[in-house]
N, C-alpha and C positions, 0 to 999 in steps of 0.2 A: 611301632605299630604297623602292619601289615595291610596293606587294601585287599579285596577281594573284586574279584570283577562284578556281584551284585554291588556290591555298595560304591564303586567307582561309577554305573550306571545308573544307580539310585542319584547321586549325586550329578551328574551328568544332565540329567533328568529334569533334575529340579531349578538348575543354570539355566536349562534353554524356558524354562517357564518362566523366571523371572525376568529373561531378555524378552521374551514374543509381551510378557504383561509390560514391560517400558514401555515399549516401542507400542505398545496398543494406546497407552497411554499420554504419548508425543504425539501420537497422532491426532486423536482425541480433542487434545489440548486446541491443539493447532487448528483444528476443521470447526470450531469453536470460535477462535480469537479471528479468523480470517473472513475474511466481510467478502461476498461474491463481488464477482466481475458485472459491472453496474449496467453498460449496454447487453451482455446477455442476458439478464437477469430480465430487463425493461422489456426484450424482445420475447423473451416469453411470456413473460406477464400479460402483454398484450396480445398476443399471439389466443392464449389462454381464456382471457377476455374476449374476444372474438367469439371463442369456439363457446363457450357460454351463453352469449348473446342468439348465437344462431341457434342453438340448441334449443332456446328458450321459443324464440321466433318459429323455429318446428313444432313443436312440442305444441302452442298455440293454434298453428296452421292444422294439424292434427286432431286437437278438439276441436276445433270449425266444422272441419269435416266430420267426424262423426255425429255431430250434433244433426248437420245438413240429412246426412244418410237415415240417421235416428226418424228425422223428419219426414222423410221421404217414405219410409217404411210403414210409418203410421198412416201416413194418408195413403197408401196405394190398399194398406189393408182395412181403413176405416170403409175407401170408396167401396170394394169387394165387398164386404159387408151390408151395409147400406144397401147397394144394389140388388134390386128383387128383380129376378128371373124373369123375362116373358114365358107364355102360355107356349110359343112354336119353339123357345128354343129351351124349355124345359127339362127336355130329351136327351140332349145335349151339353146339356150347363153343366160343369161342374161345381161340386158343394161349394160353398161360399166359406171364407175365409175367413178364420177367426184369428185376430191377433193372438199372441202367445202370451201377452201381461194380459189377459184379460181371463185366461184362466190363472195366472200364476198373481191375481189382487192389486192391479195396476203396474202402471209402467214401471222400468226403473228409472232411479235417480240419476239426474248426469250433474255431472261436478260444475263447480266457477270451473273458466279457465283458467290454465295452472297462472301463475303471475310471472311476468317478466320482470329478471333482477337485471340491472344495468351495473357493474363491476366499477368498482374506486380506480381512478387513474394511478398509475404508478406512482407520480411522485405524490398523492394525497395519500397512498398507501406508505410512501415510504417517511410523510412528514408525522402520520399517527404512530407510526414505531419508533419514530425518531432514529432513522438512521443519517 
């Protein structure tokens, strides 16, 4: 029987597929069975934890403040409001100031603050997985 250079490359073809599927396979296996490096692991975990913590602690500091500004807004526009014009400086007043939830059917809503999550130490993280 005779090859032809299709079917020497057909088959060529199909070798290197079934080497790259092993070796995808070994690899696999292996990135699987093999447990990380336990101080890098710890130092980003916590690392990670960290940046969570703050994140949360902004995030908090963030709704403070808005809430504050929220506040502030109301009252500078409740006092304008409120405030009736004198007679001398009538001339001169500009129109008086309507909030904008007061055409649009009350304020909006402002949220809880979001909640701070405090993150599982590593090794209570690593005693629930049971590593």
């Amino acid at each position: 029987m005779t090859d032809t250079p299709q079917g020497f490359a057909v088959r060529a073809k199909s070798v290197s597929t079934v080497i790259a599927s092993v070796t995808a396979l070994i690899v696999a296996v292996g990135g699987l069975l093999r447990k990380p490096e336990e101080p890098a692991a710890r130092a980003t975990y916590e690392e990670m934890g960290q940046s969570v913590k703050e994140l949360t602690e902004a995030a908090t500091r963030n709704h403070d403040d808005i809430v504050a500004l929220r506040g502030y807004v109301d009252g500078v526009s409740r006092s304008a409001v409120m405030a009736a014009p004198s007679a001398s400086s009538a001339a001169s007043a500009r129109p008086a100031l309507v909030p904008v939830h007061q055409k649009a059917g009350g304020p909006p809503k402002i949220n809880a603050p979001p909640v701070v999550h405090e993150p599982p130490s590593f090794d209570n993280l690593k005693a629930q997985r049971g590593l």
